[in-house]
Structure formats: C-alpha cells, structure tokens
C-alpha positions as CSV (number, residue, x, y, z in Angstrom):
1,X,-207.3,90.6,-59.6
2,X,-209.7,92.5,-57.7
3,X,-206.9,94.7,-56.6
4,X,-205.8,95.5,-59.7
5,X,-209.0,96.8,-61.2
6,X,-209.9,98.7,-58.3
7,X,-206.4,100.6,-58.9
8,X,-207.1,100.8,-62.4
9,X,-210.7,102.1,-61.6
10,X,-209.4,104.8,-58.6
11,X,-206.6,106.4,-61.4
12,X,-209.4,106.5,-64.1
13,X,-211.6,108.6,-61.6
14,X,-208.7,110.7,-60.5
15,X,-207.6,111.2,-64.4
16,X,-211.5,111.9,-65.3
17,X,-212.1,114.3,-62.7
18,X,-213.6,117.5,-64.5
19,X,-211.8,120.7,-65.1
20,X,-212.6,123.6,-63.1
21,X,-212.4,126.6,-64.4
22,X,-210.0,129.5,-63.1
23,X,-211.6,132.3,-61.2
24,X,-212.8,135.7,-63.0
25,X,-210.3,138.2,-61.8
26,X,-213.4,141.2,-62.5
27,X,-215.8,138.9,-59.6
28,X,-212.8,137.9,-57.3
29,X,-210.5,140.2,-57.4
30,X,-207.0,139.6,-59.2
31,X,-205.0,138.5,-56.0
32,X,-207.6,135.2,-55.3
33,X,-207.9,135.0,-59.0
34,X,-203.8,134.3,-59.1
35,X,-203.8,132.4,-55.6
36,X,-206.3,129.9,-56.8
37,X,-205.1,129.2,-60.6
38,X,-202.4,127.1,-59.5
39,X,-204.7,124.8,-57.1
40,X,-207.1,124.4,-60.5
41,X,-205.1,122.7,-62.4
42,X,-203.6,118.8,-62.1
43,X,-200.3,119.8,-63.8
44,X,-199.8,122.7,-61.7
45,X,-200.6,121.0,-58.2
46,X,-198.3,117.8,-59.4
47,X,-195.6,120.0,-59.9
48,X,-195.5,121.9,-57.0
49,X,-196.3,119.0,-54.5
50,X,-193.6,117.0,-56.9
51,X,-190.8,119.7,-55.9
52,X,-192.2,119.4,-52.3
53,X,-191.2,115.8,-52.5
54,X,-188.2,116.2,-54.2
55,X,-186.6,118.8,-52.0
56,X,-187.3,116.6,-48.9
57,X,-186.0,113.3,-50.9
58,X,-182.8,115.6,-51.6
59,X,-182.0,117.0,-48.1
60,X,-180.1,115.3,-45.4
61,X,-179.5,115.5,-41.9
62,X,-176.2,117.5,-42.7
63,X,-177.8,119.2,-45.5
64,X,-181.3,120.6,-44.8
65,X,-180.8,123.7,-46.9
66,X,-182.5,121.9,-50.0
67,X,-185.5,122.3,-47.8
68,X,-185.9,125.7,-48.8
69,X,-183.0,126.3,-52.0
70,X,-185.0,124.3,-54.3
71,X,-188.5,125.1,-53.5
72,X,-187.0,129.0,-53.7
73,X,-185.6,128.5,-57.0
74,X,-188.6,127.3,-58.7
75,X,-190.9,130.5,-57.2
76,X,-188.0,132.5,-58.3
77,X,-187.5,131.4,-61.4
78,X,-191.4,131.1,-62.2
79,X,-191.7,134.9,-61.5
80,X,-189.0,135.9,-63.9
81,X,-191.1,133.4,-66.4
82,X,-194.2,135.6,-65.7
83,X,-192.4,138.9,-66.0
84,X,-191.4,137.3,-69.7
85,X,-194.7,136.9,-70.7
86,X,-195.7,140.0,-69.3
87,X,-193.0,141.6,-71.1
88,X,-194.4,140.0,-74.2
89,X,-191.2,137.6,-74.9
90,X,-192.2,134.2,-76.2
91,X,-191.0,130.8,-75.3
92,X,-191.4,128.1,-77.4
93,X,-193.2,124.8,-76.3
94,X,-194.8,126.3,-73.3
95,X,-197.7,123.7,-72.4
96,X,-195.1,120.7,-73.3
97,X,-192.7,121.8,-71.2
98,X,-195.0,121.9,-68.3
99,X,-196.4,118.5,-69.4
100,X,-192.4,117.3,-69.6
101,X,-192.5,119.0,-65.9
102,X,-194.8,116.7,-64.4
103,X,-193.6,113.4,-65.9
104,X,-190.0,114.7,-65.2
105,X,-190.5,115.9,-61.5
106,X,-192.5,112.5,-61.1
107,X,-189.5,110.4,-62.3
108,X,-187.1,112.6,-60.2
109,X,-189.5,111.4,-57.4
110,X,-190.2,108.1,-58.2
111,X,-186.1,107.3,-58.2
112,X,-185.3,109.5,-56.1
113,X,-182.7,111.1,-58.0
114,X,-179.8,112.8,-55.2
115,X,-178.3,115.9,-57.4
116,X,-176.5,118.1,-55.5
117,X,-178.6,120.9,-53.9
118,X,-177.4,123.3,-56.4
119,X,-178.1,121.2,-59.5
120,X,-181.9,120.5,-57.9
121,X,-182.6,123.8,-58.2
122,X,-181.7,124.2,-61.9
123,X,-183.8,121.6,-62.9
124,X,-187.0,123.1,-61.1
125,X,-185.8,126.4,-62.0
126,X,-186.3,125.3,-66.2
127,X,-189.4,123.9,-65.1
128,X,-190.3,126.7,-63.6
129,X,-189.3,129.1,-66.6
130,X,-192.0,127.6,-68.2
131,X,-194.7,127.6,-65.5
132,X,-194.3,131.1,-64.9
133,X,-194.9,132.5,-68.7
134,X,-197.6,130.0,-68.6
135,X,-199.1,132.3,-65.8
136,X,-198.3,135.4,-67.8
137,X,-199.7,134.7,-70.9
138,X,-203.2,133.6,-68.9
139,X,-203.6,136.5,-66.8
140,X,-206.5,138.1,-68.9
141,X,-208.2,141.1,-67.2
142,X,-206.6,140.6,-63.8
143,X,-203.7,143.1,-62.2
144,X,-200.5,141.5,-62.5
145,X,-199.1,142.9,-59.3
146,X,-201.9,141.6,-57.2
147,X,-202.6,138.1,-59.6
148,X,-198.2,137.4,-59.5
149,X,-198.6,138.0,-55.5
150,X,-201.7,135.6,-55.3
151,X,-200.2,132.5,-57.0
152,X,-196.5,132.8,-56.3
153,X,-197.7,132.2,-52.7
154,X,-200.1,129.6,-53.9
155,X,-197.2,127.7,-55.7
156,X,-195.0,128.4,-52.2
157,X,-197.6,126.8,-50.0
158,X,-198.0,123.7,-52.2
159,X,-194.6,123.5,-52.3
160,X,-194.5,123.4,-48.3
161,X,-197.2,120.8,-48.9
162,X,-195.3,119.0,-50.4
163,X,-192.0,118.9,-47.9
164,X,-194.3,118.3,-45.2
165,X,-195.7,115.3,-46.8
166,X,-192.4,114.1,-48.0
167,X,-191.0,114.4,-45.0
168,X,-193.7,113.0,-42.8
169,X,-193.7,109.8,-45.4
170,X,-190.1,109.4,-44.7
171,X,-190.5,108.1,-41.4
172,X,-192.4,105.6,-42.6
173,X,-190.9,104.5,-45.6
174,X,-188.7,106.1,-48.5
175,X,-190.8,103.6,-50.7
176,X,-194.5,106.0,-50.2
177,X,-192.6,109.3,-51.7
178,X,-191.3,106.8,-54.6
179,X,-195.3,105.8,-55.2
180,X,-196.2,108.9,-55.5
181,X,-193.7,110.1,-57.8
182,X,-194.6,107.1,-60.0
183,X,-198.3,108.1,-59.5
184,X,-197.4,111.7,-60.4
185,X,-195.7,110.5,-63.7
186,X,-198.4,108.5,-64.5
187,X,-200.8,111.0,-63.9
188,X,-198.7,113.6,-66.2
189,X,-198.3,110.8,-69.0
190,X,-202.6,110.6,-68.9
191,X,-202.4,114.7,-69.0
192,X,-201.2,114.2,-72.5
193,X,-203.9,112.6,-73.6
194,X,-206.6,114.1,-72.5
C-alpha cells in the first residue's frame, strides 16, 4: 500500500510541476530562445526522448540504421512543419496532435511496436508535422533562421538522449524502456487535463 501511494504521489509532483515560461527572444537572443523552447515544455521533451527510445527499441544488431533514420525523419519533417507556419499555411488540430504525439509515441514505447525502419519514420515524421508548425506559429519576435537552428538542434540532442538511454536500459532489461513508455503515456494522458 505504501508503495502504491508513494507512486501515485511521485507522478502527481511530476504532473504538477509548474510551467516555465519560454525565453524572450529580444533578452536572449533568438538562437537560445529556439534551443531552449523545446526543453520547456513536458510534451515536447516526452516526444523527443519517446523517439529516442523508440529508435533504439526498433534497431537491431543487423539493422542499426533506425538509430539515426527515424530520429532524422522527425527533425526533418518538423522543419518543413515550421517553414508551414512560417509560410502562413494552417494545420488543423495542432496542439491535439502533439498531445496524440505523446500518448502515441508512449504506447509505441510501452509495446514496443517493431515497424520496419521505413514505416518508423513516417509515424514520427506526422508527429513531427505537427511539432514543427507548433514552433512556427510561437516564434513571436525572434529570427527564424537563428530560433529554427536553435531548437532543431535542441530536438536532435534530446533525441540522442533518448537512444542513449534506450540503449543503455537495454542491457539491463527491455522491460525499463517499456516503463517508461507507459510513464510517457500516462504523463501525455494527464497533459490533457491540465
């Protein structure tokens, strides 16, 4: 019992963390304004860590290329999404389909679903599509040049996060990577509501 509300207590604390706010590209500068927007936000770290995880789940010894096809897809795809918004071309259900990215990537995670590498990257790359006009449409007084440069490498690293954890969890068990993607879901699900 004790257990059980001490995990019910940690994920409260984790889902009631306060927001931060994103920096002001006029005091920072628009390149650290764009690198840190995608480490300020829950849904935006879950994701990229998620297709971390995902890409390591989905390589094999014979296969390692998913190491860097899928995690390569979603920055690519999530530029073209930004030079959308930029362009002033809408997509619909924007901040739902980056919710539906969370739970989904958590699920692909948390069952670690084996698509070939090619597939993998479509998935990530509609996520993506989304993520990217997200980042478009919030860009505010910032240079898009300098604020596109500063998170697509901030997406890329948490993405390399991500491998490294998944891959350094695999030598333990396949179960931990499972967990989290479970975690992530759950995490997404409370994103939601909030």
């Amino acid at each position: 019992m004790l257990k059980r509300l001490s995990l019910a207590a940690a994920i409260l604390t984790v889902a009631a963390a306060p927001a931060f706010a994103h920096l002001d590209p006029a005091e920072h500068g628009s390149f650290l304004a764009g690198f840190s927007h995608p480490l300020f936000g829950a849904d935006h770290i879950l994701v990229m860590v998620a297709v971390g995880l995902w890409a390591a789940q989905t390589a094999s010894d014979s296969s390692r290329n998913a190491l860097w096809t899928i995690p390569l897809a979603f920055v690519g795809t999530m530029a073209f999404g930004f030079l959308l918004a930029l362009g002033g071309v809408g997509l619909p259900f924007v901040e739902p389909a980056i919710l539906a990215s969370v739970i989904g990537l958590g699920l692909l995670v948390a069952t670690a679903v084996k698509l070939p590498v090619s597939a993998a990257a479509a998935v990530v790359g509609v996520f993506a599509l989304f993520h990217g006009h997200a980042h478009g449409g919030e860009l505010g007084q910032a240079g898009a040049l300098e604020f596109g440069i500063g998170f697509i490498i901030a997406t890329a690293l948490l993405h390399a996060a991500g491998i490294a954890l998944g891959l350094g969890i695999a030598r333990f068990s396949p179960y931990i990577a499972r967990i989290l993607g479970v975690g992530t879901a759950l995490l997404g699900l409370s994103l939601a509501f909030a």
